[in-house]
C-alpha positions as CSV (number, residue, x, y, z in Angstrom):
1,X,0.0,0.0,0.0
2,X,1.2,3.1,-0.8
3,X,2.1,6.3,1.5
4,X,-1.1,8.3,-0.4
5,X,-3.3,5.3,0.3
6,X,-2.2,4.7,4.0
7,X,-3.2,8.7,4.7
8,X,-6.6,8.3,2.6
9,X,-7.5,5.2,5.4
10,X,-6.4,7.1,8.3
11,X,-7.9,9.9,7.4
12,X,-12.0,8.0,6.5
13,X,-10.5,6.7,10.0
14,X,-10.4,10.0,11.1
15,X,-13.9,11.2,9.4
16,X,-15.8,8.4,10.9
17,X,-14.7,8.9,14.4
18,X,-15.5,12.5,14.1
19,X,-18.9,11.6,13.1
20,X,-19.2,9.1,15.8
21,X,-18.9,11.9,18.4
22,X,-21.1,14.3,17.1
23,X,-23.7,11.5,17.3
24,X,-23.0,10.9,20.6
25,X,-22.5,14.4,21.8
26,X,-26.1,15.0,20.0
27,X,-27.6,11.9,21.8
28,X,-26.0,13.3,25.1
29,X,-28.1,16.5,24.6
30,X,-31.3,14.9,23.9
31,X,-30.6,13.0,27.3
32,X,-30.0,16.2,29.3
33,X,-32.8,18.4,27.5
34,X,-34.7,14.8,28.7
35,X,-33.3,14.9,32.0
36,X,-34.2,18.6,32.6
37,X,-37.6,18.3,31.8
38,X,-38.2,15.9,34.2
39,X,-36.6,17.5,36.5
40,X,-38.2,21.0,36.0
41,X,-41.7,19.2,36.5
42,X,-41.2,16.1,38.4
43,X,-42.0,18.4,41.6
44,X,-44.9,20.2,40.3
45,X,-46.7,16.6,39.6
46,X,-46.0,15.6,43.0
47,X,-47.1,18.1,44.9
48,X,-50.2,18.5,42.9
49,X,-51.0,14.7,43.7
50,X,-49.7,15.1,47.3
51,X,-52.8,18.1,47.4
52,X,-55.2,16.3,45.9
53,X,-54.6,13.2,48.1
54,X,-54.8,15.7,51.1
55,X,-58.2,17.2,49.5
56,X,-59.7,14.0,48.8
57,X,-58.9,12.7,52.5
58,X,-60.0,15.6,54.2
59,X,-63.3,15.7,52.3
60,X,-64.1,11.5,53.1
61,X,-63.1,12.9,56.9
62,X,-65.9,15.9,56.7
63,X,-68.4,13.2,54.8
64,X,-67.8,10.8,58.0
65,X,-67.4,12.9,60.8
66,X,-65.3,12.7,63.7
67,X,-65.8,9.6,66.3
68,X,-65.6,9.7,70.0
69,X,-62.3,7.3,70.0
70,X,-60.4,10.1,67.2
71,X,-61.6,13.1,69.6
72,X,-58.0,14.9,70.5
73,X,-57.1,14.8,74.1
74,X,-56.0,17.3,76.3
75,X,-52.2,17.8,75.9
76,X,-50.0,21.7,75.7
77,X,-47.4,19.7,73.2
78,X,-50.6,18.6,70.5
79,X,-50.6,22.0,68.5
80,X,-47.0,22.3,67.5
81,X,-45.2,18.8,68.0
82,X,-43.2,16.6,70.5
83,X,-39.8,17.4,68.8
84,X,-38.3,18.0,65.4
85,X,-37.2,14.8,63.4
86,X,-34.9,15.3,60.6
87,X,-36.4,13.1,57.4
88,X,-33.1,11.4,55.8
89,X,-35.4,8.8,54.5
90,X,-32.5,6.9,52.1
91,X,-33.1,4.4,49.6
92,X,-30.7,2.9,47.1
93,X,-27.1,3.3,47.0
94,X,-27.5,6.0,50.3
95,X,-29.1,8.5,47.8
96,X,-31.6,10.9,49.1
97,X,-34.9,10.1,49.1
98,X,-36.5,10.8,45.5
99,X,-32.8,10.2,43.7
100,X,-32.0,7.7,41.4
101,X,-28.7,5.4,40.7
102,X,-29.3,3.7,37.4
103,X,-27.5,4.3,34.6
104,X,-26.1,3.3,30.7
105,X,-23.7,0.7,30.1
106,X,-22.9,2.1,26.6
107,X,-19.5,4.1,25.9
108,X,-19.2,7.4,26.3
109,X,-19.7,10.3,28.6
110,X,-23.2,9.2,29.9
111,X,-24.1,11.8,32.8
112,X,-27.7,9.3,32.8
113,X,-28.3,7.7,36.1
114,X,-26.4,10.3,38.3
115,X,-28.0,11.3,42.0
116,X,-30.1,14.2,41.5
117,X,-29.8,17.0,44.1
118,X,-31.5,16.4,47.5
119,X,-32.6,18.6,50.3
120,X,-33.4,17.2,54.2
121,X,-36.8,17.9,55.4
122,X,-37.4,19.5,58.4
123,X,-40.8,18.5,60.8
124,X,-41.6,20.6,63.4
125,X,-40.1,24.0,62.8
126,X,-42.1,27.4,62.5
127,X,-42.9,29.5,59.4
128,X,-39.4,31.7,59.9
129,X,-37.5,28.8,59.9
130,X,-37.1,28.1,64.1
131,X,-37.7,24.8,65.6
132,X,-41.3,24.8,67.0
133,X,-40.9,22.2,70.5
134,X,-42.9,22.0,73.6
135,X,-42.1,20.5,76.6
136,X,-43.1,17.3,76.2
137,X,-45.5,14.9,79.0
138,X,-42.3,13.3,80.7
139,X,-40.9,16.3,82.0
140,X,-40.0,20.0,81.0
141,X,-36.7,20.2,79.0
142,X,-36.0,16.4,77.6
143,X,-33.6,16.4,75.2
144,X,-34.3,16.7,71.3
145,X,-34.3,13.4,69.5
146,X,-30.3,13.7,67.2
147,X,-30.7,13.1,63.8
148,X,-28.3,10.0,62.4
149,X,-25.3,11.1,60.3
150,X,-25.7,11.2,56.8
151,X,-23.4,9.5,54.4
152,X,-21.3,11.7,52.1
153,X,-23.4,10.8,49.0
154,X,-22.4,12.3,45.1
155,X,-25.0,14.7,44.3
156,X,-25.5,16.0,40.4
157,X,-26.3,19.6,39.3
158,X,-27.0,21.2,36.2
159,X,-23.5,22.0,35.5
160,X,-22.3,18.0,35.5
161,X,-20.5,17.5,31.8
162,X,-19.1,14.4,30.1
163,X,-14.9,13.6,30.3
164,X,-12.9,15.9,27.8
165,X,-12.8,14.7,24.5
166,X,-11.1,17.5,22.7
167,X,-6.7,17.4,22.5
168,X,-5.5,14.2,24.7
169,X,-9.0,13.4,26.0
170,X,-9.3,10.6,28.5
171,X,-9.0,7.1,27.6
172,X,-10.6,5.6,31.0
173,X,-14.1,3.7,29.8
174,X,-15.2,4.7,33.7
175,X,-14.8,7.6,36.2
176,X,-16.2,10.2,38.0
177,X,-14.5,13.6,39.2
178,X,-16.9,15.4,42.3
179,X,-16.3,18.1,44.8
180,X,-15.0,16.6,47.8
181,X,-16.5,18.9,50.6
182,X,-20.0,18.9,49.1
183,X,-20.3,15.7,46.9
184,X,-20.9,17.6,44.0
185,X,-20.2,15.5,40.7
186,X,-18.4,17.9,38.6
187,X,-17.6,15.7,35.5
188,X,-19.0,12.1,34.5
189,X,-18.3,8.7,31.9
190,X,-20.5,5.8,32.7
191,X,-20.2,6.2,36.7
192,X,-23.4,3.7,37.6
193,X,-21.9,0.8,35.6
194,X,-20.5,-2.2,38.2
195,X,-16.9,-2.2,37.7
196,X,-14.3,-4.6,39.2
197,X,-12.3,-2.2,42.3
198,X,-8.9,-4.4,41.5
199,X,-6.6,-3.1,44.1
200,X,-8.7,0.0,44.7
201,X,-10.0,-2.4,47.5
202,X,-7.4,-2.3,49.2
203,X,-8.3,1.4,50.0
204,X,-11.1,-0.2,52.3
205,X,-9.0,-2.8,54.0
206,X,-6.9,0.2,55.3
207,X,-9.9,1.8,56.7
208,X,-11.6,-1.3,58.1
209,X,-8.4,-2.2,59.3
210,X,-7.9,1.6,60.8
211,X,-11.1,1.2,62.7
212,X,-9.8,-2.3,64.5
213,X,-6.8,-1.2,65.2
214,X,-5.0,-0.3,68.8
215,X,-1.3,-0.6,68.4
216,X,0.3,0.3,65.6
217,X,3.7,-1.4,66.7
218,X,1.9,-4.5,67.6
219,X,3.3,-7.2,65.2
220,X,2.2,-10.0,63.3
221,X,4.1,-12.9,62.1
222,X,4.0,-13.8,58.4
223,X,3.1,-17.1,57.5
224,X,3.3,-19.3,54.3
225,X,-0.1,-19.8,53.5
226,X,-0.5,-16.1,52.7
227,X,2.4,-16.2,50.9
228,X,1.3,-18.6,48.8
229,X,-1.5,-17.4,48.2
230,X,-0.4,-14.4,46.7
231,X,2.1,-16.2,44.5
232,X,-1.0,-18.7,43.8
233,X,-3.2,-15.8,42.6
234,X,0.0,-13.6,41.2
235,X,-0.3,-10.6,43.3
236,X,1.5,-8.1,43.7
237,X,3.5,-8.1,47.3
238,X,5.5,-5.9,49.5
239,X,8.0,-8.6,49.7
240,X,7.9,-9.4,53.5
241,X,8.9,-13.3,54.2
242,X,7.8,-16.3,55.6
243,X,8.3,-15.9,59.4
244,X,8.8,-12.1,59.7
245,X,7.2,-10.3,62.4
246,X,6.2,-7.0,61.0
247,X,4.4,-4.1,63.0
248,X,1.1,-3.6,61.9
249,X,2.0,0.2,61.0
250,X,4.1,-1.6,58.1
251,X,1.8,-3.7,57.0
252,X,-0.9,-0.5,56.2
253,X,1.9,1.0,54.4
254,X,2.4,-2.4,52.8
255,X,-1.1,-2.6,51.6
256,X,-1.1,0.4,50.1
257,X,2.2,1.9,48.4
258,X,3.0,-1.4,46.9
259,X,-0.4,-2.3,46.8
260,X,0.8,-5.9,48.5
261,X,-1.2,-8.7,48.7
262,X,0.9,-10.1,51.6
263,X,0.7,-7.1,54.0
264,X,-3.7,-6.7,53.3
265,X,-3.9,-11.1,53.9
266,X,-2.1,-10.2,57.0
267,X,-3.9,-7.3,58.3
268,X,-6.9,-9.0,57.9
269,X,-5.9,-11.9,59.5
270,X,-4.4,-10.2,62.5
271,X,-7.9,-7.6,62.8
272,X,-10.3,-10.7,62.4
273,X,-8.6,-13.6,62.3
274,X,-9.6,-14.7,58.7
275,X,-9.8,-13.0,55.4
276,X,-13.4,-14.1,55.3
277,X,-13.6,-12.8,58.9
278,X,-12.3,-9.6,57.8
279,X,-14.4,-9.5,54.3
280,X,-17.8,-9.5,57.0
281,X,-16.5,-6.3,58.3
282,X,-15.8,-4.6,54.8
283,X,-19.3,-5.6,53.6
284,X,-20.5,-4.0,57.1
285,X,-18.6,-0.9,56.6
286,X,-20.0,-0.9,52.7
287,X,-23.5,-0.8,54.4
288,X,-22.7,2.2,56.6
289,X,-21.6,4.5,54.1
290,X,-24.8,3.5,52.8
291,X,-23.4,1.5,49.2
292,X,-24.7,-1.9,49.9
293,X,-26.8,-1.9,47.4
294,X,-24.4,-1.5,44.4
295,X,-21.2,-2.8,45.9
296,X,-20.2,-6.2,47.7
297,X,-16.8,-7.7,48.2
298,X,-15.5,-10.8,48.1
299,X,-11.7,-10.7,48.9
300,X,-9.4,-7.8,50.3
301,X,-6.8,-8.0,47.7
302,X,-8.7,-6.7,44.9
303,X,-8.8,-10.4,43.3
304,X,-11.7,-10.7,40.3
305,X,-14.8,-12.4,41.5
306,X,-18.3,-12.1,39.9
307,X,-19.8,-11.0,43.2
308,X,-16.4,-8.3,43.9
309,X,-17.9,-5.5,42.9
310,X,-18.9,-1.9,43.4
311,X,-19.1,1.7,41.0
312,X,-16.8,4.6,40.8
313,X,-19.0,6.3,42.7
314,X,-19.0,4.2,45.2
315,X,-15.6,3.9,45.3
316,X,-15.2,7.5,45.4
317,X,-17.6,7.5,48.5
318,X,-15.2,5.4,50.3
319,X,-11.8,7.5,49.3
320,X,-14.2,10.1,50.7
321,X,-14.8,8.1,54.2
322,X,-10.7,6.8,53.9
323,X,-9.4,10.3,53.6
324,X,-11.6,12.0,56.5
325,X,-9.5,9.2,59.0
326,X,-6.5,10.7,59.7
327,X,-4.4,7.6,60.1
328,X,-5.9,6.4,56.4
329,X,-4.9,10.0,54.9
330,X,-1.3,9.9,56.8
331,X,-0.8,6.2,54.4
332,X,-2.6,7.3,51.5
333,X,-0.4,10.1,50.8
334,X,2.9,8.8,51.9
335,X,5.3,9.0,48.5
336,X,7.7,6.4,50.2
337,X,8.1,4.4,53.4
338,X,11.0,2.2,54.9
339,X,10.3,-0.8,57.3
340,X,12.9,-2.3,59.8
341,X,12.0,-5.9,57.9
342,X,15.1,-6.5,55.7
343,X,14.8,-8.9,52.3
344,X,17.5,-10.3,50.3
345,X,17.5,-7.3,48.1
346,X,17.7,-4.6,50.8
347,X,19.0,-6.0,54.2
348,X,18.8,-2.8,55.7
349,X,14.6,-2.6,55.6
350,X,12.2,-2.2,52.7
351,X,11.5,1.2,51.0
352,X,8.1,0.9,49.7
353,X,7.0,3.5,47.5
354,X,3.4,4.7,46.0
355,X,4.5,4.9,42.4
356,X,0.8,7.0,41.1
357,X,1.9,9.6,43.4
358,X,5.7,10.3,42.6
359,X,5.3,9.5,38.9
360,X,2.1,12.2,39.0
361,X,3.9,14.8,42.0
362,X,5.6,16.5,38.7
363,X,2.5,17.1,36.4
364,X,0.5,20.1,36.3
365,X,-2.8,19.2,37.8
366,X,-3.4,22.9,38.6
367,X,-3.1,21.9,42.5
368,X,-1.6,19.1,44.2
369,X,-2.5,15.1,44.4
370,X,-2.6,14.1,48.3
371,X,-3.6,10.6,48.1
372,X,-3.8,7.6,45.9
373,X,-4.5,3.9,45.6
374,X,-4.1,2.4,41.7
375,X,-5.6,-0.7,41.2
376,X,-5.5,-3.7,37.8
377,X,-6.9,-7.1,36.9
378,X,-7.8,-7.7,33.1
379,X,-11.6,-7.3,33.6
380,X,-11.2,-3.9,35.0
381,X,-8.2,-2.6,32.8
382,X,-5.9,0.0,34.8
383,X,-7.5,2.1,37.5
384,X,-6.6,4.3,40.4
385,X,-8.9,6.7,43.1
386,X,-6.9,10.1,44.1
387,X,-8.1,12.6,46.3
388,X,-6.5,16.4,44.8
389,X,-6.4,20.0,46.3
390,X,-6.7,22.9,44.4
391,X,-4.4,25.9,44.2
392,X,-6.9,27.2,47.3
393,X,-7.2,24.0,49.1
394,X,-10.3,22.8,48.0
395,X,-10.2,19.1,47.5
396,X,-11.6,16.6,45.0
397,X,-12.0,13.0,44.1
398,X,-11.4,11.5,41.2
399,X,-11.8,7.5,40.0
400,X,-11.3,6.3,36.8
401,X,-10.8,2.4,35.3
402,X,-10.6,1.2,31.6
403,X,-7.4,2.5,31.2
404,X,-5.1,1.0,28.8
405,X,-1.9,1.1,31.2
406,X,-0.9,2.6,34.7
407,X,0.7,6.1,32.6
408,X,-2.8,6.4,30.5
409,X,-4.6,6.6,33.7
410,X,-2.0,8.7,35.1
411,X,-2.3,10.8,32.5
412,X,-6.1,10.9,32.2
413,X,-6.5,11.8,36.0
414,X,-3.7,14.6,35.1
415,X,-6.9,15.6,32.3
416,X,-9.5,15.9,34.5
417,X,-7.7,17.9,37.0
418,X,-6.4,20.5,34.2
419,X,-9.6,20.6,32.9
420,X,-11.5,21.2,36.4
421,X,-9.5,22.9,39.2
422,X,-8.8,26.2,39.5
């Protein structure tokens, strides 16, 4: 084939690809003029049903009449109400009640299926906005009922846009970047699809792990079933040996610069006893950041299983939850970190190191990237969660998988923060 003919392919290559993302980008609008529509009148229909179901029960009450049971009796805390409850009221994937968590499975920047904004709903209070309580029957001044803590959950806006596509682009298939401090999902591609977490899981051992934890300088010896089962399974390991005692402050650092298999088996098996032990509490801890519904785990490692699962939301949720425990934050943003265990390659201790973050520390991201946990098995492609601050300290998260090696997805969260921060 000659030269001319090579350039006329690659560029009908070129024209065709073109044309596919002008389709797309037109079926994106048509989704969000969809999307706006409902949400412009989605309220209006409800409360018009919520009055009419109020009108139609009031009028079967006046046909009836009242009976002598239903007759109010005499109490001061009747007219304005025992206490004020705060209505969290959360369904699926810890959304806010009357959000949503489906979404497309189709390439592309799909911003379908993203939690709509939510407000809390307050019982009780007075026209101006101040809580409306009476003493109540068991004594003058009992305490107001607490409302439970809510989950950081994503939340979409209006302003939510697909990945850039223009220049570099990003090649992840998967990812979401959000606001950190107010969950705010800033840019989206096909964030609701179940992913694979890879070693992104591992991000949750340290936190489970974090919560169990007493004394970091207690020690755990390493045994050969956990090594083998990381050289059954090839993982990748931190490289501590059979019959090592290593503190359990190396074995968080362990999990997570070199992403080792070893050091996670062992933490689980010295918090719980078992990795299946352990796996209980992760799937626990899943359920209280309110993400049992779209993710389950299997393994700590990051291993592929059909039921090992989750969404980069989800995972970004628990990044989130990970970087907001100071102990979790401390190891996630460690560049490097040397333990007292020697190996036949360095006698003198291990230097561990968290290759996303030094390969990433010299790239203009428009801020700086504090923490990091990359991940990989073949279903899942390359993938990594980072949490980033701004040039005025605000911080982000950003998830992404489908990469096509550990420098694409470097580079593609490198994208996203460009394109977003300030």
């Amino acid at each position: 084939m000659s030269d001319q003919d090579k350039q006329e392919e690659i560029d009908a290559l070129e024209r065709q690809r073109i044309q596919r993302r002008r389709e797309h980008m037109a079926a994106m609008r048509r989704k969000k003029g969809q999307q706006e529509l409902f949400r412009r009148w989605a309220p209006v229909i409800a409360v018009g049903l919520a009055v009419l179901a109020l009108a139609i029960w009031g009028l079967a009450r006046l046909i009836a009449g009242p009976k002598s049971s239903e007759m109010p009796k005499s109490s001061p805390s009747r007219a304005s109400g025992k206490s004020v409850q705060l209505l969290t009221a959360r369904g699926k994937n810890g959304l806010i009640m009357g959000e949503t968590a489906g979404g497309g499975t189709a390439p592309g920047n799909d911003i379908t299926g993203v939690p709509s904004t939510g407000e809390n709903v307050v019982q009780g209070s007075s026209m101006d906005g101040s809580q409306n309580v009476e003493p109540s029957e068991e004594g003058i001044g009992q305490d107001i009922q607490e409302p439970e803590t809510v989950p950081f959950t994503p939340r979409i806006t209006e302003h939510v846009v697909g990945f850039p596509e223009e220049g570099r682009g990003v090649y992840s298939t998967n990812g979401v970047l959000m606001d950190a401090e107010s969950g705010e999902v800033i840019a989206v591609r096909d964030a609701s699809q179940r992913i694979n977490p890879a070693s992104m899981t591992k991000i949750l051992t340290l936190l489970v792990a974090a919560e169990h934890v007493e004394d970091l300088q207690d020690s755990f010896v390493m045994t050969i079933q956990i090594t083998d089962y990381a050289y059954r399974h090839d993982c990748s390991i931190a490289g501590f040996g059979v019959g090592q005692s290593v503190t359990v402050e190396e074995l968080m650092y362990g999990t997570i610069l070199p992403s080792g298999a070893d050091a996670a088996l062992a933490l689980a098996e010295y918090v719980a006893g078992s990795q299946e032990a352990f796996v209980e509490l992760m799937n626990q801890k899943l359920e209280q950041l309110g993400l049992s519904d779209t993710a389950h785990f299997t393994n700590c490692v990051g291993l592929y299983d059909e039921d090992h699962y989750c969404t980069v939301y989800d995972m970004a949720v628990i990044l989130k939850a990970a970087a907001d425990n100071e102990l979790c934050r401390k190891v996630l943003s460690a560049r490097t970190f040397a333990t007292s265990v020697p190996s036949e390659q360095q006698p003198e201790g291990i230097l561990l190191s968290n290759w996303f973050l030094r390969r990433i520390e010299d790239k203009d991201t428009h801020g700086e990237v504090l923490c990091a946990k990359t991940g990989f098995v073949n279903q899942s492609g390359s993938c990594a969660a980072s949490l980033a601050a701004d040039s005025e300290g605000r911080e982000y998260i950003c998830v992404t998988t489908g990469s096509m090696s550990s420098w694409t997805c470097i580079y593609d969260h490198v994208e996203l923060y460009q394109a977003f921060l300030k």
